[in-house]
VOTI-697152 format. One line per 3 residues: number of its first residue (from 0); their letters; for each residue x, y, z of N, C-alpha, C. Coordinates in Angstrom, 2 decimals. Layout:
NUM	A	X Y Z X Y Z X Y Z; ... $
// end
This chain:
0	XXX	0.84 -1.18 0.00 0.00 0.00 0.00 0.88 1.24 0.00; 0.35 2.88 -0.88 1.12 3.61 -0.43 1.32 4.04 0.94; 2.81 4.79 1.24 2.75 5.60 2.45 1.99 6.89 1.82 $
3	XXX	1.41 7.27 3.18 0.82 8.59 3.07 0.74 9.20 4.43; 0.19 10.39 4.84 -0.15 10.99 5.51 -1.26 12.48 6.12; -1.88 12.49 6.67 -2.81 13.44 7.32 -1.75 14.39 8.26 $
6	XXX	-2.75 15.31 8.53 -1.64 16.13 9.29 -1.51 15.73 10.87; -2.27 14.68 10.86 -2.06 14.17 12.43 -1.95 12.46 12.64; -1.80 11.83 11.58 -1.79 10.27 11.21 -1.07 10.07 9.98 $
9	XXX	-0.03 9.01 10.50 1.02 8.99 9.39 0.85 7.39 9.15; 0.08 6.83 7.79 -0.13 5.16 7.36 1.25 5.16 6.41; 1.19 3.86 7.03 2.46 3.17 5.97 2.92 1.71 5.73 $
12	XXX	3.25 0.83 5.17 3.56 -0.56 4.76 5.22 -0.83 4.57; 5.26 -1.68 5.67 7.10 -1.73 5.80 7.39 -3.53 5.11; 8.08 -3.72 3.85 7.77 -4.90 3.13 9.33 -5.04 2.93 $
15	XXX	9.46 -6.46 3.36 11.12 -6.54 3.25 11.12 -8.37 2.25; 12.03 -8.35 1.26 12.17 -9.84 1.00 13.43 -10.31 1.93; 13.85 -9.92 2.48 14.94 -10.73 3.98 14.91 -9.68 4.97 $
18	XXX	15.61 -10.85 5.85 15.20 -10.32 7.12 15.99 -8.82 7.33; 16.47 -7.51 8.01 16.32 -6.89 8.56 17.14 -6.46 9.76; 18.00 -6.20 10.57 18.53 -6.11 11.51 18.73 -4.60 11.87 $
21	XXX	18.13 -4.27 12.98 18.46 -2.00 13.30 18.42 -1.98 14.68; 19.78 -2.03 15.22 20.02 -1.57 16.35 19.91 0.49 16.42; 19.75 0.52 17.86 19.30 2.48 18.62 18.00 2.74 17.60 $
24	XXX	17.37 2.33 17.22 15.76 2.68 16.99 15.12 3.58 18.18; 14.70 4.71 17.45 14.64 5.66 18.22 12.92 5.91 18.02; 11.93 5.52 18.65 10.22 5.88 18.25 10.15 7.44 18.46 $
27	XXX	9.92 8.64 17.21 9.74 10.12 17.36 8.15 10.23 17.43; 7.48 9.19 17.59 5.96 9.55 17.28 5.27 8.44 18.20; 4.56 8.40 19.15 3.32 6.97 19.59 3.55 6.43 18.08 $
30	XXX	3.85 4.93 17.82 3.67 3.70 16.77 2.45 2.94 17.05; 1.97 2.16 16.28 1.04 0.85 16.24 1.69 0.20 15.00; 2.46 -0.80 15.04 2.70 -1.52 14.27 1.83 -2.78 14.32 $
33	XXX	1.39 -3.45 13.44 0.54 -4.51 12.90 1.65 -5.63 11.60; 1.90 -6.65 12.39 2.90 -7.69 11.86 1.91 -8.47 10.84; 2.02 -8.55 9.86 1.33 -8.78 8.30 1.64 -10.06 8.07 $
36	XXX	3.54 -10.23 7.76 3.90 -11.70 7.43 5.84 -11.84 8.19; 5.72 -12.75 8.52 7.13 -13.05 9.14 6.98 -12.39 10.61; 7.76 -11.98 11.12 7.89 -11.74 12.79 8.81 -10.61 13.19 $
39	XXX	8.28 -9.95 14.12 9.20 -8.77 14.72 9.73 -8.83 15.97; 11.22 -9.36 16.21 11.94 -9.18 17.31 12.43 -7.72 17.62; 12.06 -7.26 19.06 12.80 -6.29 19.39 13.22 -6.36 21.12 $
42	XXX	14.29 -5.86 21.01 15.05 -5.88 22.10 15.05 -4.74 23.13; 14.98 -4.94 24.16 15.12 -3.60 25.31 15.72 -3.67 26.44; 17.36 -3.87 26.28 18.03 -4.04 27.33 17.87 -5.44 27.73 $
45	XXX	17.84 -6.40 28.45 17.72 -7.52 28.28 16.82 -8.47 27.92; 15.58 -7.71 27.97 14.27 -7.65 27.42 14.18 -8.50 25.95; 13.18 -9.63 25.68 13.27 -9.72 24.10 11.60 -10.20 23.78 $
48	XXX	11.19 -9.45 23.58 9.54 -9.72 22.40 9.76 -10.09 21.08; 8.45 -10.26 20.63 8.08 -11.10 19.99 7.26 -11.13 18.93; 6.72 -10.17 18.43 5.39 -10.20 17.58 5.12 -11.00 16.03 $
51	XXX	4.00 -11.73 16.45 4.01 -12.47 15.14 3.03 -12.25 14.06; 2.45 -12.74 13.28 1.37 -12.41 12.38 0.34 -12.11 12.83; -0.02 -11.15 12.98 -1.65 -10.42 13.52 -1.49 -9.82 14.81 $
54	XXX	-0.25 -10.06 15.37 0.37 -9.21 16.63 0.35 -7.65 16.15; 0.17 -6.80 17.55 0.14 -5.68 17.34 1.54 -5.22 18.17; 1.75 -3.93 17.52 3.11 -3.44 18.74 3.10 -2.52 19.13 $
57	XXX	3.08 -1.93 19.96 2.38 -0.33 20.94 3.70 0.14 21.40; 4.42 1.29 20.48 5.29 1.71 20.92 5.62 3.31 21.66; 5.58 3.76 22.75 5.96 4.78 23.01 6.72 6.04 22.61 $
60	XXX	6.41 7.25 22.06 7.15 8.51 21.57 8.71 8.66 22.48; 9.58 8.06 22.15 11.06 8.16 22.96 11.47 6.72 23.11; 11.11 5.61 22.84 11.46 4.12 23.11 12.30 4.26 22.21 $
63	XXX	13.59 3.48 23.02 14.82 3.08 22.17 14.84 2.06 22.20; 15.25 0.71 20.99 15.14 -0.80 20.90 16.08 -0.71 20.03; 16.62 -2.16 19.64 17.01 -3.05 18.77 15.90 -3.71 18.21 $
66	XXX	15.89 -4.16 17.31 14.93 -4.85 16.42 15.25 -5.78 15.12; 14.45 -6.69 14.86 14.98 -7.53 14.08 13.69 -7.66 13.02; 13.71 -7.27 11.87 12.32 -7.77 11.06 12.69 -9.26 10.34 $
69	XXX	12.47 -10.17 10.85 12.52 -11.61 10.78 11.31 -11.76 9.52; 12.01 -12.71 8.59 11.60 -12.59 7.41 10.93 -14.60 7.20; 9.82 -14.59 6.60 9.55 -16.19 6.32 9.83 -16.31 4.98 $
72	XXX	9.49 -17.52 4.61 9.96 -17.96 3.02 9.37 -16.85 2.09; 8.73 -16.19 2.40 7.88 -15.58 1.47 7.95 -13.70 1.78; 8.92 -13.40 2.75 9.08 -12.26 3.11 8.52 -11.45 4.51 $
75	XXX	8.59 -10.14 4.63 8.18 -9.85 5.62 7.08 -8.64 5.43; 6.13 -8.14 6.13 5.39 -7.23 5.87 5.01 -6.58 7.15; 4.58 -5.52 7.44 4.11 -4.54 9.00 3.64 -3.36 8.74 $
78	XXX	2.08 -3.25 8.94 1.39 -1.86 9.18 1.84 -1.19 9.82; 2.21 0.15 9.48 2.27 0.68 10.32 1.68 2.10 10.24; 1.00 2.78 11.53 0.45 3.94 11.86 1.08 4.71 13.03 $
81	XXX	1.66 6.19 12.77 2.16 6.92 13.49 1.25 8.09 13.83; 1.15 8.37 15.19 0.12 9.15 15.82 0.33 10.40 15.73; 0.02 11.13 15.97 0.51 12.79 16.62 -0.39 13.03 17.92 $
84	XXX	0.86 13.19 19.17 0.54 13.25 20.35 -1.32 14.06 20.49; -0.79 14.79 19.72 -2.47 16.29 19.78 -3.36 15.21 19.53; -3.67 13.87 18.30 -4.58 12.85 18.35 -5.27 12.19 19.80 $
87	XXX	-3.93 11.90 20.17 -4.13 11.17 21.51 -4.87 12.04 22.31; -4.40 12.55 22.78 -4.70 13.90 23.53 -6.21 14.11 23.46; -6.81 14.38 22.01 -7.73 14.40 21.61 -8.77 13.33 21.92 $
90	XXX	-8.70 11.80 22.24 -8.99 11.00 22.24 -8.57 11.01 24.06; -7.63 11.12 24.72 -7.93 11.08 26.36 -9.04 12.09 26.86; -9.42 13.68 26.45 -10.55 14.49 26.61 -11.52 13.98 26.08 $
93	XXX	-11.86 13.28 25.12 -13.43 12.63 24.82 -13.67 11.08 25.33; -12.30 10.66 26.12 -13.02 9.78 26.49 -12.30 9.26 27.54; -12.29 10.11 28.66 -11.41 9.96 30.12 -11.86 8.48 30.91 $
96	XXX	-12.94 8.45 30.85 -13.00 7.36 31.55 -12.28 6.06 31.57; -12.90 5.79 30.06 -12.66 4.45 29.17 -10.86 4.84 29.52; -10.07 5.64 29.14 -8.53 5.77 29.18 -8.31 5.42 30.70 $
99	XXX	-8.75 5.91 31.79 -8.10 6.02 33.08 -8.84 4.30 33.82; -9.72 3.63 33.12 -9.62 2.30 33.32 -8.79 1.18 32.62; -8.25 1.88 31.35 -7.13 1.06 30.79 -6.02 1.33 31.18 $
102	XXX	-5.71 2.65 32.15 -4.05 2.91 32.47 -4.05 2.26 33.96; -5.09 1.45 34.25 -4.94 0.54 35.18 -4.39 -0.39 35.35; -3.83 -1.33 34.40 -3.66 -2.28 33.61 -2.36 -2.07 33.23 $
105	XXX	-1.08 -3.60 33.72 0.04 -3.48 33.29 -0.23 -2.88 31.72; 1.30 -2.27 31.29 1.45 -1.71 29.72 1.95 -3.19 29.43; 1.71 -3.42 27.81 2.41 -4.40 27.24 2.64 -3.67 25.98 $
108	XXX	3.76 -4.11 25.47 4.46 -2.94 24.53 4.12 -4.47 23.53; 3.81 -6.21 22.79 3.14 -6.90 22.08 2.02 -7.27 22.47; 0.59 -7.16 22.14 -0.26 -7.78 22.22 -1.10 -8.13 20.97 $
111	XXX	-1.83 -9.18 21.57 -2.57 -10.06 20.59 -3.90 -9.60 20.21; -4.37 -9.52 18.78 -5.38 -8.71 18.59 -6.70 -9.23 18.47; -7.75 -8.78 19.38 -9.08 -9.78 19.13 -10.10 -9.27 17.52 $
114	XXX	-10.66 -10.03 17.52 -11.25 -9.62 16.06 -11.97 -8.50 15.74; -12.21 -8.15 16.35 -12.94 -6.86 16.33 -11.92 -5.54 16.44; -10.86 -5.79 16.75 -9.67 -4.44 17.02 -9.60 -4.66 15.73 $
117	XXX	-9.12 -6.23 14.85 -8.64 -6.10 13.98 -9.36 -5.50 12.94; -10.68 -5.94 12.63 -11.50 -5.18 11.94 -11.71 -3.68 11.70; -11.30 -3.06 13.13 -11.36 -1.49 12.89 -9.79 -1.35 12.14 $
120	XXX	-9.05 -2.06 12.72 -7.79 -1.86 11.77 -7.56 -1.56 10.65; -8.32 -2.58 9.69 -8.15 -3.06 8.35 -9.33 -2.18 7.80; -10.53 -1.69 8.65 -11.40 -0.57 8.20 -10.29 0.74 7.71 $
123	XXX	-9.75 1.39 8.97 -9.13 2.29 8.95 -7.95 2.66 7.30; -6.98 1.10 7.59 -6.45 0.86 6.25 -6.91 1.03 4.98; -7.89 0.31 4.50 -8.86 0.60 3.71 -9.52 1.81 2.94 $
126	XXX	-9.95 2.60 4.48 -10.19 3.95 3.90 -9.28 4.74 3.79; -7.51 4.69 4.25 -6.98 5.50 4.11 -6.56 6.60 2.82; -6.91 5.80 1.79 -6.59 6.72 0.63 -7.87 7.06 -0.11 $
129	XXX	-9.05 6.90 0.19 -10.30 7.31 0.08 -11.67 8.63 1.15; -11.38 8.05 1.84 -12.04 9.59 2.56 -11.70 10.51 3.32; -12.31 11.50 3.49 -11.60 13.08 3.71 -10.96 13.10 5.08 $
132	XXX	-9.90 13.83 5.41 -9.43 13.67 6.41 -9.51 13.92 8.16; -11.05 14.68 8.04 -11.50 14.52 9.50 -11.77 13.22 9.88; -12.86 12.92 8.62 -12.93 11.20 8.81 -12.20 10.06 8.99 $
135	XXX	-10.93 10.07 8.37 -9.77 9.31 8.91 -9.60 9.69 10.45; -9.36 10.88 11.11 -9.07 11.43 12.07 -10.09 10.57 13.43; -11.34 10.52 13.11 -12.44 10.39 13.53 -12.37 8.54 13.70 $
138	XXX	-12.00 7.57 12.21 -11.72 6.76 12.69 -10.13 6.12 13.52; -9.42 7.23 13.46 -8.58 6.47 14.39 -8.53 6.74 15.80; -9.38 7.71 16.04 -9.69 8.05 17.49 -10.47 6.87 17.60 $
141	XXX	-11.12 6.06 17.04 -12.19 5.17 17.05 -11.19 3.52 17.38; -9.93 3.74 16.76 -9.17 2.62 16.86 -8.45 3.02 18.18; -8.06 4.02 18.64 -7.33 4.45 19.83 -8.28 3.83 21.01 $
144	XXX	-9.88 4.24 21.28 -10.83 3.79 22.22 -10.76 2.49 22.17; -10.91 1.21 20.70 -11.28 0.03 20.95 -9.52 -0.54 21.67; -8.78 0.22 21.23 -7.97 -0.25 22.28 -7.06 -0.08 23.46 $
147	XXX	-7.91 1.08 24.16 -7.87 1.01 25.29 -9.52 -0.03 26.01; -10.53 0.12 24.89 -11.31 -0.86 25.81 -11.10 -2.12 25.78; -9.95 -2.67 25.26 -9.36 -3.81 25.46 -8.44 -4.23 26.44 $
150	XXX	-8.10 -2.43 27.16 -7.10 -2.74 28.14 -6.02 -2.65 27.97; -5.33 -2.06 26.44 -4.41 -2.21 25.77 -4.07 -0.65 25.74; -2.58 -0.34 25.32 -2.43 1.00 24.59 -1.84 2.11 26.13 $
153	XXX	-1.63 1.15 27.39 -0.85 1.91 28.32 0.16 3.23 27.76; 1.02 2.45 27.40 2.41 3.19 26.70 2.12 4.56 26.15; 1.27 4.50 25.22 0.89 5.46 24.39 0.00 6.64 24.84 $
156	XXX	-1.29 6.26 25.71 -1.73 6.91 26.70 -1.69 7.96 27.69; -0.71 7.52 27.99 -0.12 8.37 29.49 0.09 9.63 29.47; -0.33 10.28 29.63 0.28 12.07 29.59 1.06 12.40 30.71 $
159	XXX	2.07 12.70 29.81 3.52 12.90 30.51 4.25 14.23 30.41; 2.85 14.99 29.82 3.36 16.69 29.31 4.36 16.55 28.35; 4.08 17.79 27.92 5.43 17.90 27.17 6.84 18.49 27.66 $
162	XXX	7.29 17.59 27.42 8.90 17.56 28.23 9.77 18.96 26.99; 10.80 19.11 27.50 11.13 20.55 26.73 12.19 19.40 25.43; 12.28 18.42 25.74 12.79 17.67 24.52 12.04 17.12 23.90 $
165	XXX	10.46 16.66 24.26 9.82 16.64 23.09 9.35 17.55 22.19; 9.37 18.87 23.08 8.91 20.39 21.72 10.05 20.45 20.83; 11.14 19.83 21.18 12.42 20.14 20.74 12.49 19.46 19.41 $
168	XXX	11.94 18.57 19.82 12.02 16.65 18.72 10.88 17.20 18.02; 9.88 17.84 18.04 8.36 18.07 17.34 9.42 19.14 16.24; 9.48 20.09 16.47 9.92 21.29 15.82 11.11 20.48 14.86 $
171	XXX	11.99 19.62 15.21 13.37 18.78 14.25 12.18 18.26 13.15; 10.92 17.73 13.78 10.70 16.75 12.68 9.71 17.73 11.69; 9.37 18.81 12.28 8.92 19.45 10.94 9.62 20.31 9.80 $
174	XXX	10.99 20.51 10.29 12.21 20.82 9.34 13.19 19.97 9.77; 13.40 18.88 9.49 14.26 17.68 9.25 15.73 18.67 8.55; 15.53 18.84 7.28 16.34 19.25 6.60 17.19 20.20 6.68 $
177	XXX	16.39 21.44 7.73 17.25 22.84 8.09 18.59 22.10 8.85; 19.44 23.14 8.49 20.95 22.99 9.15 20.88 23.66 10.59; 20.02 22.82 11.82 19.70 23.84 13.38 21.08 23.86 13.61 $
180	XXX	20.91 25.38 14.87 22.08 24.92 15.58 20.62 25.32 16.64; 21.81 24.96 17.98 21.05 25.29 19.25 20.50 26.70 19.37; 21.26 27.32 18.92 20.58 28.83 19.20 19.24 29.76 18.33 $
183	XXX	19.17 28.59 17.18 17.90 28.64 16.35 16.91 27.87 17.16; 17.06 26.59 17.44 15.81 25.77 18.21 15.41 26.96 19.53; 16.54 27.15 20.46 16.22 28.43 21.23 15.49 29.56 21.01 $
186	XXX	15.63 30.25 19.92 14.88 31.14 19.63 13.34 30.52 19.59; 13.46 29.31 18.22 11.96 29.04 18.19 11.21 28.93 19.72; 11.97 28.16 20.12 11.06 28.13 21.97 11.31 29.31 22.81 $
189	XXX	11.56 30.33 22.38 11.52 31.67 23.42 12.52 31.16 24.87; 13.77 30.95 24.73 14.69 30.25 25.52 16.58 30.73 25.00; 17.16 31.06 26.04 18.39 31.54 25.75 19.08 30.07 25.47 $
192	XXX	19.86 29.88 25.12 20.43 28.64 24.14 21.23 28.26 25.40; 21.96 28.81 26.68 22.54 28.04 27.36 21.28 27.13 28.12; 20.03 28.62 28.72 18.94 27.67 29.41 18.29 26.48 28.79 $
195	XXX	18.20 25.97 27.48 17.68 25.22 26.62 18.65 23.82 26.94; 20.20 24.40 26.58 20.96 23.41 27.18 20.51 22.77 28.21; 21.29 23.69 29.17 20.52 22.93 30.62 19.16 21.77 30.95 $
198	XXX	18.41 22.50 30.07 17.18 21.89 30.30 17.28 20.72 29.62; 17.76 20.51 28.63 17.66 18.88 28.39 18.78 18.14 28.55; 19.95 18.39 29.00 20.99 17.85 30.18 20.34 17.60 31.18 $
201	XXX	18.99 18.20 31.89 18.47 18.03 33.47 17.43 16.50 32.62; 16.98 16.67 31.74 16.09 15.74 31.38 16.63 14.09 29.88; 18.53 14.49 30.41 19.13 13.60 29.77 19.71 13.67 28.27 $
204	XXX	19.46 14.77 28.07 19.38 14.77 26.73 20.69 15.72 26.23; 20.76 16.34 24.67 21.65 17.16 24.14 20.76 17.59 22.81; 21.29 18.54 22.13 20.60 19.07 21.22 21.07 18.24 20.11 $
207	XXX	22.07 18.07 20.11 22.90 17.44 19.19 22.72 15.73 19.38; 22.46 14.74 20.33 22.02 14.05 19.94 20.45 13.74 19.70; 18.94 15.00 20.16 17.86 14.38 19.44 18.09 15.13 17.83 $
210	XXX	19.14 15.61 17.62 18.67 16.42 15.88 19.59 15.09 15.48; 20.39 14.30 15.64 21.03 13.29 15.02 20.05 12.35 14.88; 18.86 11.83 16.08 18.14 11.02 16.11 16.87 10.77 14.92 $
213	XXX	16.80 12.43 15.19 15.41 12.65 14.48 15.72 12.58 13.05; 16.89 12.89 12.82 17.15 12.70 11.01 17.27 11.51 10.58; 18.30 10.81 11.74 18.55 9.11 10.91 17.23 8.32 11.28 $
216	XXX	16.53 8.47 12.44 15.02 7.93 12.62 13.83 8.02 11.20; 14.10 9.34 10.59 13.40 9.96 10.18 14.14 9.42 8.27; 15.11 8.99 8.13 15.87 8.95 6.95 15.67 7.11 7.06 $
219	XXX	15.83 6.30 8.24 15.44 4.85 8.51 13.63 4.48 7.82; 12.79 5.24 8.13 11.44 5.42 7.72 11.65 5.67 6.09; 12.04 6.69 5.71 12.28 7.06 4.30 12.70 5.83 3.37 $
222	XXX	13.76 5.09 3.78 14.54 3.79 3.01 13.53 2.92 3.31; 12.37 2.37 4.31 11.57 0.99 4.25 10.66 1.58 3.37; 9.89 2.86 2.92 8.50 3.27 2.63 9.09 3.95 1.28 $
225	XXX	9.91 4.73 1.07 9.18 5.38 0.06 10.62 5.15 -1.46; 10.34 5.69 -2.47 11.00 4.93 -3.18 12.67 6.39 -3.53; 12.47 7.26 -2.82 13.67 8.49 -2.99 15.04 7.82 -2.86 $
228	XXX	15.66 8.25 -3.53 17.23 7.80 -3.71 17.66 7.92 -2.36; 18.98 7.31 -2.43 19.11 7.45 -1.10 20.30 8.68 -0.99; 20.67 9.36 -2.06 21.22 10.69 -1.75 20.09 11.40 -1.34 $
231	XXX	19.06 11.68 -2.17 18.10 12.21 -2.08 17.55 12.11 -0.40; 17.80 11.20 0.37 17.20 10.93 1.90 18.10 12.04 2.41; 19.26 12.01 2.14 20.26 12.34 3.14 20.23 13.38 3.23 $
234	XXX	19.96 14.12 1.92 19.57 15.96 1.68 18.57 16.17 2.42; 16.90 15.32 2.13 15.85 15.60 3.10 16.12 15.48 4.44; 16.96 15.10 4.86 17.32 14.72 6.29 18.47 15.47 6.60 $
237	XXX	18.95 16.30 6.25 20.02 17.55 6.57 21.16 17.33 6.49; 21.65 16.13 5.51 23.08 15.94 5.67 23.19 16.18 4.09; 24.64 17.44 4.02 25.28 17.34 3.10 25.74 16.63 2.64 $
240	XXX	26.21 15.88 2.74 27.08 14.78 2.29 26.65 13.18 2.55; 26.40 12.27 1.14 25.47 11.00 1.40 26.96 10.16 2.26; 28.21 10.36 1.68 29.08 9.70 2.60 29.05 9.76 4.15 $
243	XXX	28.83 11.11 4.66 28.74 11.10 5.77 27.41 10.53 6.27; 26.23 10.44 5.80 25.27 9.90 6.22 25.05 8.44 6.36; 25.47 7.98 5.33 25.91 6.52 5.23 26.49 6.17 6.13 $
246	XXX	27.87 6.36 7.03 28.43 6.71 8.25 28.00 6.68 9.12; 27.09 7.68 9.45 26.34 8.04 10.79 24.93 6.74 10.95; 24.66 6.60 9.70 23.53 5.87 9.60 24.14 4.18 10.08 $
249	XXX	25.04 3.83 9.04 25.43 2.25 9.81 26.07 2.45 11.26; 26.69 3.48 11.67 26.99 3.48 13.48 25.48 3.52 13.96; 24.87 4.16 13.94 23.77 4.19 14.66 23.12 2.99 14.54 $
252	XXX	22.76 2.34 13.04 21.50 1.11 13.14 22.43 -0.39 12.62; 23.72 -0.05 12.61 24.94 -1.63 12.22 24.19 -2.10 10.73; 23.52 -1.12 9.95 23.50 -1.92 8.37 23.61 -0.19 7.96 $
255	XXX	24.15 -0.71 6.47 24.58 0.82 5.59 22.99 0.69 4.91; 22.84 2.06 4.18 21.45 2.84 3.99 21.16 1.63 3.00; 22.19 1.55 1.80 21.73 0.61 0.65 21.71 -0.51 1.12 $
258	XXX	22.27 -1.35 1.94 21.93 -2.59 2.32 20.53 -2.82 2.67; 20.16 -2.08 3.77 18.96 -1.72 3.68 17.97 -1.98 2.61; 18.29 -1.00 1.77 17.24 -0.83 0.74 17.33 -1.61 -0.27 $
261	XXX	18.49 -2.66 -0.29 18.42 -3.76 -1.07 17.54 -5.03 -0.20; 17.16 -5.07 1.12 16.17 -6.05 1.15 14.85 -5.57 1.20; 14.74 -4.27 0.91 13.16 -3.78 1.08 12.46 -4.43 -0.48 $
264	XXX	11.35 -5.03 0.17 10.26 -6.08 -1.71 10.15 -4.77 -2.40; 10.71 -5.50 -3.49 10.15 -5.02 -4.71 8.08 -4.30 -4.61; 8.86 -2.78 -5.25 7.25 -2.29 -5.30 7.08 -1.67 -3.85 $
267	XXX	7.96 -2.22 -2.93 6.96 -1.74 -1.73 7.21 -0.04 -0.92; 8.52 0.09 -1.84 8.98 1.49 -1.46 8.11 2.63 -2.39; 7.04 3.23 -1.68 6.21 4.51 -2.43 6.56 5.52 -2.04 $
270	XXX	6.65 6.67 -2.82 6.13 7.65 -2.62 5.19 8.23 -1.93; 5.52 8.88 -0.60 4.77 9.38 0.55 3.49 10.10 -0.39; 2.11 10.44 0.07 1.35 11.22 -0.61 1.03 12.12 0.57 $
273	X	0.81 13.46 0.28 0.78 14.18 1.65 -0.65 14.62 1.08 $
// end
């Protein structure tokens, strides 16, 4: 299917003919991945899941993993839908209840999908490149409720405010490409560039490693989905130079960009439609 996107829901189809290997996976958005064909290992510190065909995967905005897209005779495939926090958000005010009886409930970052989740799933899919975009909006708030009334969707849920590194990470991913320094992101947030520092040193962070994150996160997405060269990624993603990106890209995920994109199936790399 193509990738595409709404201005608050990002659909997409991740199709590999072998398996896959991406260590420091960095989640910039709430995920729902939906395992199609073959299996998704991912790792979290000693941690190892599991998801298999019709498994769902509920990943948190800031989860760092290893991951493995484990491929069967016939290849690998995974829905996937990326949220925008304001969705959620949107969906905890219309429906507090139903949310604050599912954040009762251990989080499970794989679960198993009953038939009826799946159905709104494959609804949602379906209409994605056919009706207007409140209505998409409308049904995935509709997929967000059936699964928290399943008890599911902890992770994603939780309001945790916005931390001054996620405005930080929001603003990278809507100019990927600009050359920031710290004292531009500063300005945008009304913040002197040492206090900005500080603030995400107090909350772990550096400027310099979420703008590294958010590009190769953001350039990793680009090589499974859409069909742009892979110089062409490296420009959309702010690096002059495809050598150096290539670089930064196999330290960070241990495979180079084209390796990569030599096991992504045939056909399955589209052109994003905005």
């Amino acid at each position: 299917m193509p990738a595409f996107q709404t201005k608050q829901i990002k659909f997409s189809q991740i199709q590999a003919k072998s398996t896959q290997s991406l260590r420091q996976i960095c989640c910039l958005q709430p995920m729902l991945m939906r395992v199609r064909q073959g299996e998704k290992h991912l790792f979290i510190g000693e941690q190892h899941f599991i998801a298999r065909v019709g498994d769902l995967v509920i990943a948190p905005a800031g989860l760092e993993l290893t991951l493995r897209n484990q491929a069967d005779h016939s290849g690998y495939a995974c829905d996937v839908v990326l949220l925008d926090p304001q969705l959620i958000a949107r969906c905890r005010q219309q429906y507090p209840e139903v949310l604050r009886a599912a954040l009762q409930q251990p989080a499970q970052l794989c679960v198993k999908l009953d038939p009826w989740f799946a159905l709104q799933w494959d609804q949602l899919f379906q209409a994605s490149d056919a009706e207007p975009t409140p209505l998409l909006h409308h049904r995935a708030i509709g997929l967000l409720l059936a699964l928290a009334m399943a008890g599911q969707g902890q992770a994603i849920f939780i309001d945790k405010g916005d931390s001054i590194s996620q405005r930080v990470q929001q603003l990278l991913l809507l100019h990927t490409s600009k050359p920031w320094t710290v004292e531009q992101m500063a300005q945008q947030l009304h913040l002197g560039a040492s206090t900005l520092r500080r603030q995400l040193m107090q909350e772990g962070h550096s400027f310099r490693r979420l703008l590294e994150q958010v590009r190769l996160n953001t350039a990793l997405g680009m090589i499974q989905t859409t069909s742009h060269s892979i110089g062409d990624i490296a420009q959309q993603c702010g690096y002059a130079s495809a050598s150096r990106f290539s670089s930064r890209f196999s330290q960070q995920f241990g495979v180079k960009p084209l390796q990569l994109r030599a096991t992504v199936a045939s056909g399955a790399a589209l052109t994003a439609r905005h």
